[in-house]
N, C-alpha and C positions, 0 to 999 in steps of 0.2 A: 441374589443371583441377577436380578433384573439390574440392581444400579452397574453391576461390574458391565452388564450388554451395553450399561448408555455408556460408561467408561471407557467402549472397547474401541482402537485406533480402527478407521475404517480403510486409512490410506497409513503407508508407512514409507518413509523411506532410510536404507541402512545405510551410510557408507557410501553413496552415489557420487561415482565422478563419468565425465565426459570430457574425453579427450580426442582432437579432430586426427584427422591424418598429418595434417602437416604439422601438429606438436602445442597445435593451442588448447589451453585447457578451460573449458566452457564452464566445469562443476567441481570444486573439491571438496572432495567428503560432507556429502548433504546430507543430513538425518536431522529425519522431522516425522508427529506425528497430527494427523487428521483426525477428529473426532467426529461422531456421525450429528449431524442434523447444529453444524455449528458453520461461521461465514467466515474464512480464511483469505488471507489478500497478501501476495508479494508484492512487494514494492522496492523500486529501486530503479537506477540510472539504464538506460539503455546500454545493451552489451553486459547486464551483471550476470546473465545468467538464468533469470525469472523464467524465460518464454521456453527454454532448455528445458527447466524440470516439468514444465506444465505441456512438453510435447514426449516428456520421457513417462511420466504417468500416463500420459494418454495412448504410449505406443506408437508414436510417430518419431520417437528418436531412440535408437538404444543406446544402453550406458555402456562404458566401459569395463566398470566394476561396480559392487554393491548390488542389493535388491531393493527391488521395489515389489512393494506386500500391496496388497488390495484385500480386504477381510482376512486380514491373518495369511494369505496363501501368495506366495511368489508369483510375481506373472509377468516375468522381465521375455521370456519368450512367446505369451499370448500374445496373438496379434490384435491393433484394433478395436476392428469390428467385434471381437469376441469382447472385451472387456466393458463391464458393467459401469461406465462411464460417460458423459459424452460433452463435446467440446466445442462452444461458439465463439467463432474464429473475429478477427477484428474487424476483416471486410465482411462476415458474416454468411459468405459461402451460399445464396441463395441460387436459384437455378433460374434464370432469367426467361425460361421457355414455358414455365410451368406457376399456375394461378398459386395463391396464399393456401388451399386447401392442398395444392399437391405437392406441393413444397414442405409443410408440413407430416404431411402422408407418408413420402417420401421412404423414410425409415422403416417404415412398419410396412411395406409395401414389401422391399425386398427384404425383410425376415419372416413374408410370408405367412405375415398375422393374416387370421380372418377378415371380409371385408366387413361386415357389420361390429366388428370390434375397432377396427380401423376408425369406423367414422365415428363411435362413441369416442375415442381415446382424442382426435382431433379437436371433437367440437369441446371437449374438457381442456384441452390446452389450450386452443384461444379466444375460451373465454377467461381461462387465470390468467392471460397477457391482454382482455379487453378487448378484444379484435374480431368475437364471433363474425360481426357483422361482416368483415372483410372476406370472408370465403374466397367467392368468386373475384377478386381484387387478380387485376397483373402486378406482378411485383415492382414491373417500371411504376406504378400508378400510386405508390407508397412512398411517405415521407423515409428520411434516416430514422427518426425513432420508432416510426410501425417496423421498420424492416426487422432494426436490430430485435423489437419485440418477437417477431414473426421467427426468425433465427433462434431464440429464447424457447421458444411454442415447440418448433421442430427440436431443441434436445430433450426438453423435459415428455415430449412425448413416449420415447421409448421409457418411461421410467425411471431415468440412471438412479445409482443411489448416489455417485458424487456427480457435481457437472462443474466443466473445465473454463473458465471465460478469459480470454486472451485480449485483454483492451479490449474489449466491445462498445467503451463509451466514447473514443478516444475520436472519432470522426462525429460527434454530433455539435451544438453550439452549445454555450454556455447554459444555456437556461435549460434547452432541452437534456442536456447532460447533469444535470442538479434534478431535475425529475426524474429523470430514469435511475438516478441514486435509489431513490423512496422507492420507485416499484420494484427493482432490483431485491432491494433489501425487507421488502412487502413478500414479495414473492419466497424468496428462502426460507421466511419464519411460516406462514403459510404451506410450503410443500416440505418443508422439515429433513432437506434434503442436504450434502454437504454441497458449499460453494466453496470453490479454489479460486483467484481473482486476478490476474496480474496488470498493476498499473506502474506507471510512473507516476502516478500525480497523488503526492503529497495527503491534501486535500479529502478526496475520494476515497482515501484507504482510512484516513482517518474515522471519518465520517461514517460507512457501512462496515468496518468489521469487527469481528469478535476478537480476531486474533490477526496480527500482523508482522510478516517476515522482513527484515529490513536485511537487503542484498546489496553487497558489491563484490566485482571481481571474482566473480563463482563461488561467493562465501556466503553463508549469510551470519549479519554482524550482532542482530538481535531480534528475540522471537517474546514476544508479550502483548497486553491490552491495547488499545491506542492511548489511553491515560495514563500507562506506563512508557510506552515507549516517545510519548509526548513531554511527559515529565522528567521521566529518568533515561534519557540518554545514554548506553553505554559509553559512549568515544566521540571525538572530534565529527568523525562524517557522518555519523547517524541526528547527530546535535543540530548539526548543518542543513543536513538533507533533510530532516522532516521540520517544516515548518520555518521560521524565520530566529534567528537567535542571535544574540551577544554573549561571543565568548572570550573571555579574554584571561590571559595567563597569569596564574597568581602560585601563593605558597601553602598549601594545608599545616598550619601552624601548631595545633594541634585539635581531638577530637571539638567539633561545632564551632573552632574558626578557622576562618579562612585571610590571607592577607593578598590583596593587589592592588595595582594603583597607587605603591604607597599607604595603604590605611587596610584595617584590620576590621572586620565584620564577624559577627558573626552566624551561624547558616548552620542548617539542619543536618549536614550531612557529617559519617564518623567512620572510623575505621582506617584509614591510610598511617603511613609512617610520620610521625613528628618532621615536619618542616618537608615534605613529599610535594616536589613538582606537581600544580594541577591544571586543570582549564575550570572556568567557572563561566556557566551558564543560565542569561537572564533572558527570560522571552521581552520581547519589545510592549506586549499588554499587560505584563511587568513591572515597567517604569511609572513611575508615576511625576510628574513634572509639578514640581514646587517652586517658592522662592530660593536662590542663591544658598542665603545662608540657614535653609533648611534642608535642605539636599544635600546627602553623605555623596555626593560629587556632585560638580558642576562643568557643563557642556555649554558650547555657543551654537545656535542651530544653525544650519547652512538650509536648507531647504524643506519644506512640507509638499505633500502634496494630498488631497480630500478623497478618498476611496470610499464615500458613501457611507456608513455606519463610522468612521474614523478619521484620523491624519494619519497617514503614516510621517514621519517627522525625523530627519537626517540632523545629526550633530554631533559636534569634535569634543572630546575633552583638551587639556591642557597640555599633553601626549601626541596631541593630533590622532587620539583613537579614534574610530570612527561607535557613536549609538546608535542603533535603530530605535525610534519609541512608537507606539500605537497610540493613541489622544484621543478623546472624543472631546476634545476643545481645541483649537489652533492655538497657537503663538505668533510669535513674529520674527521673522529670517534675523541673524546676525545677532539675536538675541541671548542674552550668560541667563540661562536658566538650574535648577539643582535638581536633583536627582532621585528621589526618595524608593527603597523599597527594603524589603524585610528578609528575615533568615530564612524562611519556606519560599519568597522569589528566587532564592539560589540554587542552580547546582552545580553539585563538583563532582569531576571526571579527574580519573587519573589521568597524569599527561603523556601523550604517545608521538616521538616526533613527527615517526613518519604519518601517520595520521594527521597531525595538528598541518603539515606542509602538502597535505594530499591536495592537487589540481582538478579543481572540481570539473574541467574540462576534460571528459573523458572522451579516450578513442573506442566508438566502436568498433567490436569486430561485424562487418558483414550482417550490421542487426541483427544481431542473435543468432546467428546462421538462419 
């Protein structure tokens, strides 16, 4: 009985679309489910859609059709404030008039909690965001990363069992946003709570989630680990958009080869049609740069450039394709270097036109509405 309680979806969604008034359609047919005390992350291009479902869970948007479940129970008509949730917005929604304690307070203020339960429930929340000290702080008088802590403080106060985070790292600096990765992702295993995440960045979803929805165009294209959906790739744009890649079009010859570029390899992957259009997909720390005539191809580099732990290293095959390679050694510009990597550096994708010719230049709509 117990394993089926941790099995059980805490968030669900059926069939979820959203469609505007004037005829654009934000969501098609979403259905996904949420497990309790697990860290879930949409990712995807601005205008896919992400910020829709993560305002249609929280009851800031309604859908058009489908449900949306929260413990098993429909609560497409709950408003809100009623819903056992709660959501830190990207600017973080602070009250500029009101100290780090009453801003936190806030919530539990007007539902009317007790005062002495009030101030237990605060000083527990930021001290799991590190912030006891700041009480009496003005909120002008806080860095971007106390704030968005502080913001953090104020949802997990009321208790949510899931809480909603809408880019919340997306205005800090680099460093400061690679930290708050760790306490982010400290904090959820710690309060055992479910996280929903929505970013655009690559990176960041990889890095803290358990599970990740990969969105475009109000669809989402693939739902798996980050070392699934880093490895195995459904399709051209999911290929593309997470991470950095070389892909390039060949023939599935048959099961564990692959043929392009003229030359025939062989690669882990099985199951398509004898001689089936595919894309094949090598990460750039992948490559491994050899001699000429050790290298199952050979590229001329055009350009490196040093990103600190590597090269990132630009070069043409005899096609004029363009490589990306990763290096922790330089080379030399203008240089015929070879190519070496193996059947598990591979993978293949069925090949999809309109995907493989997808303009990764998208229009927003109206950021997300």
């Amino acid at each position: 009985m117990e394993e089926f309680r941790l099995e059980k979806a805490i968030v669900e969604l059926k069939g979820v679309r959203k469609q505007y008034d004037d005829g654009f359609v934000a969501l098609k047919n979403i259905n996904f489910k949420l497990k309790q005390g697990e860290f879930y992350t949409l990712l995807g291009p601005s205008g896919c859609g992400k910020t829709t479902i993560l305002r249609s869970i929280a009851g800031f948007t309604e859908v058009s059709s489908g449900e949306v479940l929260f413990d098993g129970k429909r609560i497409n008509d709950i408003p809100a404030n009623k819903r056992q949730l709660n959501t830190v917005f990207q600017d973080y929604a602070l009250f500029p008039n009101m100290n780090v304690y009453e801003n936190v307070a806030f919530g539990l203020v007007v539902s009317n909690v007790p005062k002495d339960e009030i101030q237990d429930r605060v000083v527990s929340a930021l001290k799991l965001v590190q912030l006891e000290q700041y009480a009496d702080r003005e909120i002008s008088e806080l860095s971007g990363g106390q704030q968005q802590r502080i913001a953090i403080a104020r949802a997990i106060v009321k208790q949510p069992k899931v809480l909603l985070l809408d880019e919340p790292l997306s205005a800090l600096d680099a460093k400061l946003r690679k930290d708050m990765q760790y306490e982010l992702r400290d904090l959820q295993q710690r309060l055992g709570i479910t996280f929903l995440f929505v970013t655009h960045d690559q990176e960041e979803a990889l890095a803290m989630s358990d599970e990740i929805f990969v969105m475009n165009k109000g669809e989402i294209l693939q739902q798996g680990s980050p070392v699934d959906i880093y490895d195995e790739p459904i399709n051209h744009f999911v290929a593309d958009f997470i991470g950095e890649s070389n892909i390039i079009p060949g023939t599935m010859i048959e099961d564990y080869r692959v043929e392009f570029l003229g030359h025939t390899f062989e690669c882990s992957d099985a199951g398509m049609r004898p001689n089936e259009p595919v894309e094949v997909v090598i990460r750039p720390e992948d490559l491994v740069i050899t001699s000429p005539e050790n290298g199952k191809l050979q590229v001329k580099v055009s350009t490196q450039l040093f990103r600190g732990d590597y090269y990132e290293i630009l070069a043409y095959d005899k096609d004029d394709n363009e490589w990306l390679i990763h290096s922790t050694n330089a080379t030399e510009d203008d240089k015929i270097v070879g190519l070496s990597f193996g059947p598990h550096d591979m993978h293949v994708m069925r090949f999809n036109e309109t995907e493989a010719n997808f303009d990764k230049r998208l229009d927003t709509y109206e950021d997300e509405r």
